[in-house]
KELUMTI-92533 format. One record per residue (C-alpha): residue number from 1; x, y, z. Coordinates in steps of 0.05 Angstrom, whole numbers, plus 32768, in hexadecimal, padded with zeros to 4 digits. Each point is the difference from the previous one (the first is absolute). Example, Ala and Ser with C-alpha at 12.3 -4.5 7.8 and 13.67 -1.06 7.14 Angstrom:
BEGIN
    n     x     y     z
    1  80F6  7FA6  809C
    2  801B  8045  7FF3
//
This chain:
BEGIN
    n     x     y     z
    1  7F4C  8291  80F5
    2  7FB8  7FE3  8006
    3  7FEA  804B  7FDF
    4  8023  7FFE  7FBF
    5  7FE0  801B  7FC2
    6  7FF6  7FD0  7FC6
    7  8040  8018  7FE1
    8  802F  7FEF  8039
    9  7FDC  7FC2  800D
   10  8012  7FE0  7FBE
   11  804B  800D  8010
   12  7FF9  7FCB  802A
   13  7FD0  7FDC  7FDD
   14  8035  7FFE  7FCA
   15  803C  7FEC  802E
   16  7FD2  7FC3  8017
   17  7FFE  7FE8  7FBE
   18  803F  800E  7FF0
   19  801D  7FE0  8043
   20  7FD7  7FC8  7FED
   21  8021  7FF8  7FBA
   22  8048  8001  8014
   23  7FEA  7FCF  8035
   24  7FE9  7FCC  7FD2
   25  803B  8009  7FC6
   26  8029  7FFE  8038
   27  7FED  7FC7  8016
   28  7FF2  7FD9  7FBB
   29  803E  8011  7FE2
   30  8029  7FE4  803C
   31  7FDD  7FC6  7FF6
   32  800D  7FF4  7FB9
   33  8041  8018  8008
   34  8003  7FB8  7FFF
   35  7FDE  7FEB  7FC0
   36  802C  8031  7FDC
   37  8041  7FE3  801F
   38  7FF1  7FBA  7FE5
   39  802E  7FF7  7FCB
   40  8037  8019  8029
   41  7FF3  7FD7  8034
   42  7FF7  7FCB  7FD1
   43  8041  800F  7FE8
   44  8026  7FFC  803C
   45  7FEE  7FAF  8008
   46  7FFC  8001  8055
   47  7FB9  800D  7FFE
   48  7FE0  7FC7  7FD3
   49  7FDF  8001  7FC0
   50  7FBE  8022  7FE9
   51  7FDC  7FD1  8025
   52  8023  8012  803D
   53  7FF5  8046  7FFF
   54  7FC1  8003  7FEC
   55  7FEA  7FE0  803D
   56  801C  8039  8029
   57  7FC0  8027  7FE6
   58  7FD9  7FBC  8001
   59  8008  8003  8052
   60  7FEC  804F  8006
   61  7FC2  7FF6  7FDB
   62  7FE9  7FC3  8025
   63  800D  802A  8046
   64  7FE8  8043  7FDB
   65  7FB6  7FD4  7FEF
   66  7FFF  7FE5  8049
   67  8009  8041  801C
   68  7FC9  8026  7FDF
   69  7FC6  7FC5  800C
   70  801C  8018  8050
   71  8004  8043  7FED
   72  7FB9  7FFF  7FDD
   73  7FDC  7FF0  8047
   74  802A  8026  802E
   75  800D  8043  7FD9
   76  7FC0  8029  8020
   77  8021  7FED  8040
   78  8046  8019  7FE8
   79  8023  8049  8009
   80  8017  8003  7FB5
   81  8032  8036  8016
   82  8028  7FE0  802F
   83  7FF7  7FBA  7FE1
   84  8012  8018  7FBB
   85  8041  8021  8011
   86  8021  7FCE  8036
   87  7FE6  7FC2  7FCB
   88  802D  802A  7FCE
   89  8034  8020  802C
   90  8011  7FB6  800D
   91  7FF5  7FEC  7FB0
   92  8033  8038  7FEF
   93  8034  7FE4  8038
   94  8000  7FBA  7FDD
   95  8003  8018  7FBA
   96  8044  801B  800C
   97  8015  7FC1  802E
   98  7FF5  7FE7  7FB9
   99  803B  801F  7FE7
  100  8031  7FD8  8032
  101  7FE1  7FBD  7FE4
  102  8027  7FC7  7FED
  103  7FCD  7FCA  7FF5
  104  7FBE  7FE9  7FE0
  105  7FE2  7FEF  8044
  106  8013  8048  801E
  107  7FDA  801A  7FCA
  108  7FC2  7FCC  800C
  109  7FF7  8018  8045
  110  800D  8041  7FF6
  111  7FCE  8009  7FC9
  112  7FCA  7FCE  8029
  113  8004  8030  803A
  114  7FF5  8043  7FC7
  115  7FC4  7FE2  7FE5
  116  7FE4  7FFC  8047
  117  8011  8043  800F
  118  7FE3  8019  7FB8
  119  7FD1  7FDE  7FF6
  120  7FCE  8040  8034
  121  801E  8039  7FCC
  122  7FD6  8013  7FCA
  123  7FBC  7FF3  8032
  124  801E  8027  802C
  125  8015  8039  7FD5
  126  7FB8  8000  7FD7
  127  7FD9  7FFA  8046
  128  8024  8045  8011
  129  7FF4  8027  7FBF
  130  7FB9  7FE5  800C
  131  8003  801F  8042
  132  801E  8045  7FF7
  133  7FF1  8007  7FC0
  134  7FB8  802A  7FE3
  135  7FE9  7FDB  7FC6
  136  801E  8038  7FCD
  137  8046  7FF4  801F
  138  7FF1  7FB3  8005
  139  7FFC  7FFB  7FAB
  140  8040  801B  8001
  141  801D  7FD3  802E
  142  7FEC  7FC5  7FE1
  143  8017  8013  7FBD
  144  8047  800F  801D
  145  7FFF  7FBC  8022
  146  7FF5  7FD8  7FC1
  147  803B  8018  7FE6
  148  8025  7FE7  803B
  149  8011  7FB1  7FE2
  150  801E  8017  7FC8
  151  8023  803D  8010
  152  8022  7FD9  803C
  153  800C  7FB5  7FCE
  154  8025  8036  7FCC
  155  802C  802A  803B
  156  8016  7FB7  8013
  157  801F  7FF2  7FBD
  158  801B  8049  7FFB
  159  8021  7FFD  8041
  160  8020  7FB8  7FF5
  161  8012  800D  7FBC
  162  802F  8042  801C
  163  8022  7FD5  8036
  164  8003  7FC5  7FC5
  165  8027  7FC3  801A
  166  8001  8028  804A
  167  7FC1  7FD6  8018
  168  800B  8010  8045
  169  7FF7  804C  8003
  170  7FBC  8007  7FEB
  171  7FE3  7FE1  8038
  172  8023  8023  802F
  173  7FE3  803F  7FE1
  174  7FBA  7FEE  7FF2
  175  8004  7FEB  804F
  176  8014  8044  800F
  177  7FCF  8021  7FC8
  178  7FC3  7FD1  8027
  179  8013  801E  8049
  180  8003  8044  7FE8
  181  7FC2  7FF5  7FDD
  182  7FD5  7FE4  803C
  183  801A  8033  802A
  184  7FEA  8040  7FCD
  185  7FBC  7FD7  8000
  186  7FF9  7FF9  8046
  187  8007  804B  8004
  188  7FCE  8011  7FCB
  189  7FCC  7FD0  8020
  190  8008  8022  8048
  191  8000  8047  7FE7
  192  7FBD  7FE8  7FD2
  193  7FDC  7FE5  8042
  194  7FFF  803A  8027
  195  7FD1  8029  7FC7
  196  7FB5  7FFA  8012
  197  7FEA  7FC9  7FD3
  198  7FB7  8020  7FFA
  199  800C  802B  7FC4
  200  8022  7FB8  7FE1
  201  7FBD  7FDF  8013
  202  7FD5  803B  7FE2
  203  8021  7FF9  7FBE
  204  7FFC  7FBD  7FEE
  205  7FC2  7FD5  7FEC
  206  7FCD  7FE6  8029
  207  8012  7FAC  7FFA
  208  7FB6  7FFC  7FFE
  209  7FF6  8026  7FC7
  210  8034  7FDE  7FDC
  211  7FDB  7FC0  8009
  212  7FC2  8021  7FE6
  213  801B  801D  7FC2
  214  8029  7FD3  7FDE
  215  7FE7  7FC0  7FD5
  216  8041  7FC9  8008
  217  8004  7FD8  7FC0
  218  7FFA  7FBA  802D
  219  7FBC  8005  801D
  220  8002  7FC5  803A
  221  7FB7  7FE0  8007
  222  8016  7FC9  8030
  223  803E  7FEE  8031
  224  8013  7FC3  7FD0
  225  8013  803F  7FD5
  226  8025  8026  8029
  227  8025  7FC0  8018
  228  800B  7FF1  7FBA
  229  8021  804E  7FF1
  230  802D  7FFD  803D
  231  801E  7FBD  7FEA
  232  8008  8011  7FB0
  233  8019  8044  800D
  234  803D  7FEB  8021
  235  8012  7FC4  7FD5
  236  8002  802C  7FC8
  237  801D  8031  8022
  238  803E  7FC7  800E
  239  7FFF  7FE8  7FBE
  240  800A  803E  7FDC
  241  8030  801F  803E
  242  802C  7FBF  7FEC
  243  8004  800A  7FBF
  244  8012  8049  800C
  245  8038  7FEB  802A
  246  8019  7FC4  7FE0
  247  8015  802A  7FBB
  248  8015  8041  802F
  249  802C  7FE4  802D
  250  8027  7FDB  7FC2
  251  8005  803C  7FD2
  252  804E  8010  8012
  253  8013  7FB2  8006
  254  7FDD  7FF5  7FBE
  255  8024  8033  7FDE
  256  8041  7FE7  8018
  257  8004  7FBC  7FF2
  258  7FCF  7FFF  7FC5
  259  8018  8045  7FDF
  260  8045  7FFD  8010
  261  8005  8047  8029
  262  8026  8017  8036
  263  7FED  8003  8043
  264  7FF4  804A  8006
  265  7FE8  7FFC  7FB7
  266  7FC4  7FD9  801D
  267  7FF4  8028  8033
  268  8001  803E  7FE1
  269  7FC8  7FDC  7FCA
  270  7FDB  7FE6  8038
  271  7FFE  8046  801F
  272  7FE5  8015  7FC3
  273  7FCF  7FCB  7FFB
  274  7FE3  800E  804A
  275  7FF4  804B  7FF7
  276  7FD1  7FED  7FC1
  277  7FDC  7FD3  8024
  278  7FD9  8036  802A
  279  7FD7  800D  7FC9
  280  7FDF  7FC9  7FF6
  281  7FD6  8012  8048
  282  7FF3  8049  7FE7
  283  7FE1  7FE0  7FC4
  284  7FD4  7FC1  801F
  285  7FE1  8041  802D
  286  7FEF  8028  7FC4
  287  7FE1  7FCA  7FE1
  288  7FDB  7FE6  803E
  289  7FDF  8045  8004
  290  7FED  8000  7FC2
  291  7FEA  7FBA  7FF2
  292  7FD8  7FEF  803F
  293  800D  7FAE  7FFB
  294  8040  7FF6  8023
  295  7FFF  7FBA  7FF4
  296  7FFE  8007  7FB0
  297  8039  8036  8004
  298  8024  7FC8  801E
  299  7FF7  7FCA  7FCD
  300  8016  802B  7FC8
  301  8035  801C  802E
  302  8012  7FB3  7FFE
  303  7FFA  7FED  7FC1
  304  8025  803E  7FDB
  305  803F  7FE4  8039
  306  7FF4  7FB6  7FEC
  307  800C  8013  7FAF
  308  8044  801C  801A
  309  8019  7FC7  8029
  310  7FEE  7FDA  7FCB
  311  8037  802F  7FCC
  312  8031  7FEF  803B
  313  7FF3  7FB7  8000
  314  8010  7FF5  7FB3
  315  8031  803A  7FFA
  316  802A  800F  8047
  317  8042  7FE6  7FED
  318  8001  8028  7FBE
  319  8007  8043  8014
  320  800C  8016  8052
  321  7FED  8046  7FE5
  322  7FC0  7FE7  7FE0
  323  7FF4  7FCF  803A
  324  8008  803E  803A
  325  7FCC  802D  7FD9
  326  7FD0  7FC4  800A
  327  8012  7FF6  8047
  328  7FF0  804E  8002
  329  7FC1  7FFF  7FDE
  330  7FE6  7FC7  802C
  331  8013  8013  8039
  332  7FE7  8044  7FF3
  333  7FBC  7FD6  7FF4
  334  7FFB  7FCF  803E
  335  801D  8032  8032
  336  7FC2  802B  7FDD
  337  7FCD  7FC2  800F
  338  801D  7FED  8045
  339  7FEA  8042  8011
  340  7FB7  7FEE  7FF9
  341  8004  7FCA  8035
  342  8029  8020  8030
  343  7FDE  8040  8004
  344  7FC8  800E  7FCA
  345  7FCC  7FCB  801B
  346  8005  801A  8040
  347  7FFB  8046  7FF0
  348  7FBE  7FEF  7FD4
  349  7FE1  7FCB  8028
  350  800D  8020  803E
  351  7FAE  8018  8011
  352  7FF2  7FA6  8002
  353  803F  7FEF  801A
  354  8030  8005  803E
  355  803C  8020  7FD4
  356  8025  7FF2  803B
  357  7FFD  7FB9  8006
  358  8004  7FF8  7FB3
  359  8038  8024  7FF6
  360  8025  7FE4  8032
  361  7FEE  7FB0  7FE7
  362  8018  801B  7FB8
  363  8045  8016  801A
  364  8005  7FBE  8029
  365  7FF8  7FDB  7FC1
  366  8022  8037  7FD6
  367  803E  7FFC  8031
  368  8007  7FB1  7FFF
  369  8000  800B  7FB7
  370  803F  8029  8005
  371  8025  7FCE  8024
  372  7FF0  7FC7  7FD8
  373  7FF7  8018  7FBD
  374  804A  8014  7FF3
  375  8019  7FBD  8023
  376  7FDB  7FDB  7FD3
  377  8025  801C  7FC9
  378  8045  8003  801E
  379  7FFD  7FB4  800F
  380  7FED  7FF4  7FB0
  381  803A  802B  7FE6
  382  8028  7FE2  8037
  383  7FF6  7FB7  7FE6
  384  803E  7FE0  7FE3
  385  7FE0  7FD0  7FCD
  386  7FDE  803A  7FDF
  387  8026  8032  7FD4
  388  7FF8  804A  800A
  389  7FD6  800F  7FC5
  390  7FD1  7FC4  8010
  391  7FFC  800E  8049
  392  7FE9  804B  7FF0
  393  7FCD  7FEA  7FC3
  394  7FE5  7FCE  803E
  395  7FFC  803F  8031
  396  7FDF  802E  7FC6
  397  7FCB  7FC6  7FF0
  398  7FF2  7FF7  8047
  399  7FED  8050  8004
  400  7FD9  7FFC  7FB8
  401  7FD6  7FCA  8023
  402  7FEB  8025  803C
  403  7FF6  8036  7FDC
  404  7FD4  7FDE  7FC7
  405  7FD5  7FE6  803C
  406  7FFD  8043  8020
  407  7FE3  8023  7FBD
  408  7FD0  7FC6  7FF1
  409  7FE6  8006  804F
  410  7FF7  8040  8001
  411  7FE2  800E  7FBE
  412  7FCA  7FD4  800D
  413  7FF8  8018  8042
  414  7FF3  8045  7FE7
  415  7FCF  7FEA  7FD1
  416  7FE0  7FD7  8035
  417  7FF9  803F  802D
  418  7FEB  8032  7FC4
  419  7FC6  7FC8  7FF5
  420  7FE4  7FFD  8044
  421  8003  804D  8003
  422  7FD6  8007  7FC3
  423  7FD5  7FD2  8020
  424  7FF6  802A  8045
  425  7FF1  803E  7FD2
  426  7FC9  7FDA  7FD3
  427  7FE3  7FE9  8046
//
């Protein structure tokens, strides 16, 4: 085993990344298994209104956030193996308890004790490929795992919207999907240990070099700015994360009780809608690369999304047709700038910063988001002294205001940096 030749060795390169794929859709779509069962559960009346269920997720993020800041100190210390797959062995147990629930508050705890168990998944996962992985291999890996979100958000819809009213059943699949899943990785990690990891160590860069070589577009000339970075960074990255979530979450609901479709109708759109979405990362990459300011990509990234909110905001209850292409279009554009926070700037700062500890704080703040953001919106719609048309114009102003501040922020911050830059060259 530790003598392989290159070619046998990426067999099992492969199967780690793979392993590490089904892992994470596994474990995503069982957990949005939820989000996609909303209007049925809706529907049903014994679970409470939007508001209601929305704070099911509300309660896994705040645990999911708490959990990393632990998990953030401790994980050096941890055995990601063994943690990983009891933490989800466990998770996959109470995802099908889920389908034997009969009230909001079973749901609650069940999804409070989830985001605990969670919340250690994609560190864990990426700390591994980091491990096992030569640099080559490692590329790959991390281009498969970016595809994870919204591969696993579309299989939820998919798999809800062939059970339909049968709300009950997915769970108790995607429970069994998650175990079978932890167990395959669990395998693929073990077998991947036992190969010498010299040849891994010979083949990927020397982290010094790295630091040597590459020219970060934030250049940090006291601590007061790296303070400052670690605090915006995150912010932003909540801010736009909400605003991601507060229109994604919605899309089926929205097309429901504003279009006037079917439940399976709405899923089947929202399916749709999902799958397009992955673009919008594969795009915000290409253009990263080749326009070095991240920051500027972002503004107009912004700004192109705020002139379509602001077609929605006039125009929504004309056309449900029209009004999903826009929801498609913009989501396909903030899903494409949320990238930049959540893995971009810590991919291209990473020779002045600990990517570590920044990416972590960004998926604290970007995980609150998720829990709040969609809340925020179910308890508008959910207001009886507002009609439905009002109550959604309110939610789609709300998002063209973030949004608005987002562009303006970060276009100025862009030129900001490009100035100073110019200014270290001349000097």
């Amino acid at each position: 085993m530790k003598t392989l030749n290159t070619e046998k060795r990426s067999i099992f390169y492969y199967f780690l990344i793979i392993s590490s794929f089904f892992t994470y859709v596994a474990l995503t779509t069982s957990k949005s298994i939820y989000t996609a069962n909303k209007t049925t559960l809706y529907s049903l009346g014994i679970f409470g209104n939007l508001t209601d269920l929305a704070t099911t997720f509300e309660y896994y993020f705040y645990t999911y956030a708490i959990m990393q800041l632990f998990l953030a100190f401790f994980m050096k210390k941890i055995n990601v193996k063994w943690f990983l797959c009891i933490t989800v062995g466990i998770s996959a147990i109470l995802t099908s308890l889920m389908a034997f629930t009969n009230t909001i508050t079973q749901h609650y705890l069940i999804y409070t004790v989830n985001g605990i168990l969670q919340a250690g998944v994609w560190g864990c996962l990426f700390k591994n490929l980091s491990k096992y992985l030569p640099q080559k291999f490692l590329g790959i890996g991390n281009g498969v795992m970016s595809a994870g979100p919204t591969t696993s958000y579309a299989l939820s819809y998919v798999i809800t919207a062939l059970f339909d009213e049968n709300w009950r059943t997915p769970f108790m699949l995607m429970g069994i999907v998650l175990f079978v899943a932890v167990v395959v990785y669990f395998i693929s990690v073990t077998i991947i240990s036992k190969l010498d990891r010299s040849w891994v160590t010979k083949q990927n860069y020397n982290t010094q070099s790295l630091k040597t070589e590459e020219n970060p577009l934030i250049k940090f000339s006291s601590k007061k700015g790296v303070i400052t970075f670690y605090v915006l960074t995150p912010i932003i990255g909540f801010i736009i994360t909400s605003v991601y979530f507060m229109l994604s979450t919605n899309v089926d609901f929205f097309l429901k009780e504003v279009g006037g479709f079917t439940n399976s109708q709405s899923k089947s759109l929202t399916i749709i809608a999902t799958i397009v979405t992955v673009v919008g990362p594969l795009i915000t990459v290409s253009l990263c690369e080749k326009y070095r300011n991240y920051i500027i990509v972002g503004g107009v990234l912004c700004s192109i999304a705020l002139v379509f909110m602001l077609m929605l905001v006039f125009a929504f209850e004309y056309s449900a047709i029209f009004s999903l292409i826009i929801f498609i279009i913009f989501l396909i554009i903030i899903n494409g700038a949320r990238t930049i926070t959540l893995s971009i700037v810590g991919v291209k700062q990473r020779s002045n910063i600990d990517s570590g500890t920044f990416i972590t704080a960004v998926n604290v703040f970007s995980s609150l988001s998720s829990g709040v953001a969609p809340k925020l919106i179910s308890m508008i719609i959910d207001n009886e002294n507002l009609s439905t048309i009002l109550s959604w114009r309110i939610s789609f102003i709300i998002i063209a205001v973030a949004v608005f501040t987002l562009s303006v922020f970060c276009l100025l911050s862009g030129l900001i940096v490009n100035k100073k830059n110019r200014k270290l060259q001349n000097n």
